[in-house]
SEDREN-94769 format. One record per residue (C-alpha): residue number from 1; x, y, z. Coordinates in nm, 3 decimals. Example, Ala and Ser with C-alpha at 12.3 -4.5 7.8 and 13.67 -1.06 7.14 Angstrom:
! residues 2
<1, <1.230, -0.450, 0.780>>
<2, <1.367, -0.106, 0.714>>
This chain:
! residues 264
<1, <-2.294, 17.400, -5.803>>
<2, <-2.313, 17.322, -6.131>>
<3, <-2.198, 17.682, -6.385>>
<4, <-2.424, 17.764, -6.710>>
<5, <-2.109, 17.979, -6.825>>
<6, <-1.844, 17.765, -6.715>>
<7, <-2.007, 17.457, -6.893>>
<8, <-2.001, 17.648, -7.226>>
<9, <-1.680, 17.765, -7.204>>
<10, <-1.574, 17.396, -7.125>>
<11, <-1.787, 17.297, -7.411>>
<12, <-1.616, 17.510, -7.645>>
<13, <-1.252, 17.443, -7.503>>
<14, <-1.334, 17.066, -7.537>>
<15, <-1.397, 17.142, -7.945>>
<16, <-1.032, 17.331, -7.932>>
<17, <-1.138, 17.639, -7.970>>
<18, <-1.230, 17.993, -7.726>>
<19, <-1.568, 18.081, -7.622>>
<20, <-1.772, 18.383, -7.821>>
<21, <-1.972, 18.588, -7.569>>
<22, <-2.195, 18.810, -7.803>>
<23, <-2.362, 19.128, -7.628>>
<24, <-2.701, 19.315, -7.689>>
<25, <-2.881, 19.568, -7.529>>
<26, <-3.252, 19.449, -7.379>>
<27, <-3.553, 19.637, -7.582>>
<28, <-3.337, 19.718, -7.864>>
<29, <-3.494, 19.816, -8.106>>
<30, <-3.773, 19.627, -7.966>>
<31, <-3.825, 19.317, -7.707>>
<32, <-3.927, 19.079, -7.961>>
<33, <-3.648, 19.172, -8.205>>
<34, <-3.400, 19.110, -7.895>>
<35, <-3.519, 18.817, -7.868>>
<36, <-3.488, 18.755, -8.216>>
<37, <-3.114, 18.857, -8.221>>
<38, <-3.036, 18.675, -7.930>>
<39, <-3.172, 18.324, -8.092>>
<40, <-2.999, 18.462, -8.375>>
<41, <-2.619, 18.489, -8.208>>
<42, <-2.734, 18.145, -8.069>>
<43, <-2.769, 17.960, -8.365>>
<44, <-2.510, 18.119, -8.541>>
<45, <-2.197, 18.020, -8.295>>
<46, <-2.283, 18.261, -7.978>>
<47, <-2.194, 18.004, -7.693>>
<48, <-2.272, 18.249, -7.422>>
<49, <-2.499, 18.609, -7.454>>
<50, <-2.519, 18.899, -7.266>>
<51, <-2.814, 19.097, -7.231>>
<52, <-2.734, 19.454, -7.138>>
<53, <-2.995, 19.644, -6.929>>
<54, <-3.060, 20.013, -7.110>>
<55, <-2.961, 20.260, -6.797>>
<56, <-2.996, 20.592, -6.824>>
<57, <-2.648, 20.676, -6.669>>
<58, <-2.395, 20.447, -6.850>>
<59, <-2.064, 20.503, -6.690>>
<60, <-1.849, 20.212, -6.951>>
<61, <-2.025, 20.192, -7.268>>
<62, <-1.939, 20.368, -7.595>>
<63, <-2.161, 20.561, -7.858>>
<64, <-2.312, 20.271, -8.043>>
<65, <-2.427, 20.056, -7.706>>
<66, <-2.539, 20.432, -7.534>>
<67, <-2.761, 20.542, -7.838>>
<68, <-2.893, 20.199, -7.840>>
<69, <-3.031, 20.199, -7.481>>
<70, <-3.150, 20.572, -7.533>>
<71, <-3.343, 20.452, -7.817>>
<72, <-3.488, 20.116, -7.605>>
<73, <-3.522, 20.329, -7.292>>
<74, <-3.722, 20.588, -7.532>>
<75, <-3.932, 20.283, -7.660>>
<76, <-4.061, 20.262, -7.278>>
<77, <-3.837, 19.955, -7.166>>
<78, <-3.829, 19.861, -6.834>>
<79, <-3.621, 19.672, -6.637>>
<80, <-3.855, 19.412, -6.555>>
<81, <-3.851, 19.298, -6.942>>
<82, <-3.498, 19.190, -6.937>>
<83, <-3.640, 18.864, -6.807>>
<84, <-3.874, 18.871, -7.074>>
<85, <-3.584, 18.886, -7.298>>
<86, <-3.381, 18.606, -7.133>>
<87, <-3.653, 18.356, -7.135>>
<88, <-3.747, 18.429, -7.476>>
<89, <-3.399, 18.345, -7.567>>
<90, <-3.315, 18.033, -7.303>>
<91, <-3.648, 17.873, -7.433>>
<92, <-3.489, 17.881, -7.783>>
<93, <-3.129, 17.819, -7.715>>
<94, <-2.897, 17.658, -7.515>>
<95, <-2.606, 17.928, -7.504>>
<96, <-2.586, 18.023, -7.128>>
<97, <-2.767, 18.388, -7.093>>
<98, <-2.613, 18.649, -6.867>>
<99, <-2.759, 18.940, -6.745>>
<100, <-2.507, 19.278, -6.757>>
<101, <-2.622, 19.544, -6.541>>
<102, <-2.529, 19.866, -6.327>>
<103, <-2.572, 19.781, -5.968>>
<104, <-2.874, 20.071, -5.894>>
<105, <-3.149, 19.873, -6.102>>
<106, <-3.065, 19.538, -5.896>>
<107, <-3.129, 19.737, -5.575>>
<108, <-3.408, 19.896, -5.697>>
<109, <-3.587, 19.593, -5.760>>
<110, <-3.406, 19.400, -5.424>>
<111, <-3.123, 19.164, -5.480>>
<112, <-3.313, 18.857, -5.399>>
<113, <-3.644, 18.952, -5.585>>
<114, <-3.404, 19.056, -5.891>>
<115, <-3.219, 18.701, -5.851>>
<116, <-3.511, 18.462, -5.793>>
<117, <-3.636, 18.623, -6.144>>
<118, <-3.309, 18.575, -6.323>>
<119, <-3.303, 18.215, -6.235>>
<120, <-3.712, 18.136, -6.303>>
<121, <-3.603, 18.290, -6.678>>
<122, <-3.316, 18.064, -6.757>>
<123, <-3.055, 18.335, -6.681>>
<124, <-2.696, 18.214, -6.611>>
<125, <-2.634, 18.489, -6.367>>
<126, <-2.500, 18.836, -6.373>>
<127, <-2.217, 19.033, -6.482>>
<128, <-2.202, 19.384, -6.278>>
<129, <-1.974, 19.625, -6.423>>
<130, <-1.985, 19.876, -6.180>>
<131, <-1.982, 19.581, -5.840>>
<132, <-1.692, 19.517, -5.649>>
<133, <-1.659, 19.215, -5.490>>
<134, <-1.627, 19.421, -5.117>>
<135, <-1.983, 19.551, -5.190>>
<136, <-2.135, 19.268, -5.278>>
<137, <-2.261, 19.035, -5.022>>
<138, <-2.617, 19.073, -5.027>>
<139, <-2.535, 18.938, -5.437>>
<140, <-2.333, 18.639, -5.333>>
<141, <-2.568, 18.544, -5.072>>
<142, <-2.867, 18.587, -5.370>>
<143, <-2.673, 18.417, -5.622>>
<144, <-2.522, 18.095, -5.416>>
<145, <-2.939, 18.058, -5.322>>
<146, <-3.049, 18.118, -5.705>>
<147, <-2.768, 17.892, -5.838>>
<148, <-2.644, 18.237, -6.064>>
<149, <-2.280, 18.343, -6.160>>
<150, <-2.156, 18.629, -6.023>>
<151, <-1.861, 18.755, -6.289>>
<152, <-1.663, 19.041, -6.189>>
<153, <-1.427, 19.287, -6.426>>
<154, <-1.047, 19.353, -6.422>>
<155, <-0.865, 19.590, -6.564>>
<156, <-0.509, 19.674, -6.643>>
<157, <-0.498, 19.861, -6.333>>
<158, <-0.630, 19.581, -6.115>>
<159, <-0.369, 19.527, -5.823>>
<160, <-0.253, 19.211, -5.760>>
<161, <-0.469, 19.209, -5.464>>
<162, <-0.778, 19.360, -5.598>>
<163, <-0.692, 19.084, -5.877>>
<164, <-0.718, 18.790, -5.619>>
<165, <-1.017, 18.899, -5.455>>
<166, <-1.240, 18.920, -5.774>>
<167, <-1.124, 18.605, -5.908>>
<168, <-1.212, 18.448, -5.571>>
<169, <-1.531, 18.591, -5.584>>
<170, <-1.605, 18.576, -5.963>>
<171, <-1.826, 18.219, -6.027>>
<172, <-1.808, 18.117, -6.431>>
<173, <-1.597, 18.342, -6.580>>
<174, <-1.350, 18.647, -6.493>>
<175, <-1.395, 19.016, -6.726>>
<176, <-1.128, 19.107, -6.888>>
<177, <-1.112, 19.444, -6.977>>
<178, <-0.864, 19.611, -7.139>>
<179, <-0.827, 20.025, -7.134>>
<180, <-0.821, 20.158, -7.458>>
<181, <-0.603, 20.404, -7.504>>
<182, <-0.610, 20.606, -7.816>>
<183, <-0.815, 20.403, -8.076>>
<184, <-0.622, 20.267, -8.294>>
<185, <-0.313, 20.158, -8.083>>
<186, <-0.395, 19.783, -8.154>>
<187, <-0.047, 19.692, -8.023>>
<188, <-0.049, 19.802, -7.677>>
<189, <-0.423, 19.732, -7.619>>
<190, <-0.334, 19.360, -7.736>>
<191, <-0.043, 19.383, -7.441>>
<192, <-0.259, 19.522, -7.221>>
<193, <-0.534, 19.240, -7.243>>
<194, <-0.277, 18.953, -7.262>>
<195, <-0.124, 19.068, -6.926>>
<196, <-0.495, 19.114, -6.788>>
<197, <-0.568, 18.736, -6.880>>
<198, <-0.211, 18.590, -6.750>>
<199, <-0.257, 18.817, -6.421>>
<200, <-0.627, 18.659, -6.363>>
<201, <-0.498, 18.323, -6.489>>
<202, <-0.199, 18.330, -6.211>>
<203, <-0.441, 18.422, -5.973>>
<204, <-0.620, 18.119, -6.041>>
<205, <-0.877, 18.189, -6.263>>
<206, <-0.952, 17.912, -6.504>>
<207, <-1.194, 18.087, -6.741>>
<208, <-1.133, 18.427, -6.836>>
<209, <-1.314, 18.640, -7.102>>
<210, <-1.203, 18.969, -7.295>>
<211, <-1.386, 19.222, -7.409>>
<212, <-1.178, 19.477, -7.625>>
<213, <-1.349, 19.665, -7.877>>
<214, <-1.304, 19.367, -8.089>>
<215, <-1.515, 19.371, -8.437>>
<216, <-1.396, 19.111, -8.703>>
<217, <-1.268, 18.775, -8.695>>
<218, <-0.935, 18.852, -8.719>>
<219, <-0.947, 18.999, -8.367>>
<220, <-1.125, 18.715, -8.208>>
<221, <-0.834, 18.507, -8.305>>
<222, <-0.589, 18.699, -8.138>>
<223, <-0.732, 18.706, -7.855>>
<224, <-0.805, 18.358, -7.879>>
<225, <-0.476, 18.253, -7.880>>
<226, <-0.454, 18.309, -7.475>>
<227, <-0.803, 18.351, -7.342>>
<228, <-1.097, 18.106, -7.297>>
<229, <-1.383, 18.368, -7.422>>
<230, <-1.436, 18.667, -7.671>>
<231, <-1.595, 18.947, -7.589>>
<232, <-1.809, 19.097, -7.912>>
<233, <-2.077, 19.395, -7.785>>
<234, <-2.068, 19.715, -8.030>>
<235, <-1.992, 19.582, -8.332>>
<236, <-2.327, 19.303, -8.315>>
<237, <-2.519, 19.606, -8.179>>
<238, <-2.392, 19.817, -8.496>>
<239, <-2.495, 19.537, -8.707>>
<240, <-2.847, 19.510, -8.555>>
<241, <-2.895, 19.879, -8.577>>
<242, <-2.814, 19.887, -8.971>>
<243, <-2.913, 19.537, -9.082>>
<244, <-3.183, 19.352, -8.834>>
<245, <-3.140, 19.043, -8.700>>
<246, <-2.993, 18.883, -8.982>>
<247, <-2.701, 19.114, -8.985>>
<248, <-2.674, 19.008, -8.649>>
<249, <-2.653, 18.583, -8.768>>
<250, <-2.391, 18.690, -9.044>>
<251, <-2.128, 18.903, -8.819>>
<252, <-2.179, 18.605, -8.539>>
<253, <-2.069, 18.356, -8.840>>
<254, <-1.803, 18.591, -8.930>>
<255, <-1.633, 18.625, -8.588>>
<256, <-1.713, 18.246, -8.477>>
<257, <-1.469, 18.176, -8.761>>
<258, <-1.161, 18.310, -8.554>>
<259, <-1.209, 18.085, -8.240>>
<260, <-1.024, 17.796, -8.334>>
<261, <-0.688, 17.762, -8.098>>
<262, <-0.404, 17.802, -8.399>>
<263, <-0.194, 17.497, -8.309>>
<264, <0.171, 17.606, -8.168>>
């Protein structure tokens, strides 16, 4: 079965350099002008987006990406326009479109209804912050019949079992996240990802993806330097807040620049 995000991470490795996976929020500030802004980290060296769904109950994401969603949910969005959102941006692009989501709105709508419509929209699959591979059959069954990756998070406190059994589960790509601890403490949250990424890699995963907090270019290429994607979510949701979409093109262009491997 043939991955959307494994293909453009391969694509990207093959040019020498790390994936960037740009986030934004569905129905922020508008549908049309996240469709607009996801065409816009497309053409402007996104190689893979997530599209967040606005929840009401956001257990992982910061001030930015929660007043973001408040202001989308406030706007009326509903959960049924995410696909709305990806196939306005898969009919435009070719950077693979993920879904990220809470678990509760998948059930909501049923697994298989939910899946069927991620697929008819383009959608590369899902990323499910809040899933753990134990609880997620009824997914894996939906998303081997859809043809959808299922990615999974890590964390620094992963066990070395817990580690295995989302890799093995995880289809395109493995989460990376790394626990920030006071803000600021670039050192040890650079420590913490790298031993994230060498812990999934040894587990076997060949693609893994980090998503740090990271905001400028400078960033990207550290993380670069050891893992096959690059997380980038507040700081392209800051940018569409204050600038529009073209904000949005010009911070893509800025951190694209930091993806090429150095040479050792």
């Amino acid at each position: 079965m043939t991955s959307k995000s494994a293909a453009a991470i391969d694509k990207a490795r093959a040019e020498g350099r790390a994936a960037l996976v740009g986030y934004l929020p569905a129905g922020y500030p508008t549908v049309e002008e996240s469709i607009a802004a996801g065409i816009a980290l497309a053409e402007n060296g996104a190689d893979l987006i997530e599209i967040g769904i606005p929840y009401s109950d956001p257990v992982m994401d910061g001030q930015v990406i929660q007043a973001a969603t408040t202001q989308a949910l406030a706007n009326g969005f509903s959960v049924r326009q995410v696909f709305d959102v990806v196939a306005g941006i898969t009919a435009k692009t070719d950077a693979a479109v993920l879904v990220m989501t809470y678990w509760n709105p998948v059930v909501r709508m049923g697994v298989d209804e939910f899946s069927r419509r991620l697929a008819e929209a383009g959608g590369a699959g899902l990323i499910t912050p809040d899933l753990i591979p134990d609880e997620a059959d009824e997914w894996m069954a939906a998303s081997d019949k859809y043809g959808l990756d299922r990615v999974f998070l890590v964390a620094p406190s992963s066990t070395a079992e817990r580690m295995q059994r989302t890799v093995d589960a995880s289809r395109g790509f493995v989460y990376a996240v790394s626990i920030m601890g006071v803000t600021g403490a670039r050192s040890s949250v650079s420590t913490a990802a790298r031993n994230v990424v060498a812990a999934a890699h040894d587990a076997g995963a060949e693609r893994v993806c980090v998503g740090l907090g990271v905001s400028n270019a400078e960033q990207v290429r550290e993380i670069a330097a050891y893992a096959e994607g690059v997380i980038v979510g507040t700081a392209l949701v800051s940018a569409l807040g204050n600038g529009g979409v073209d904000a949005v093109g010009s911070l893509t262009r800025e951190l694209s620049s930091g993806l090429a491997r150095e040479e050792a």
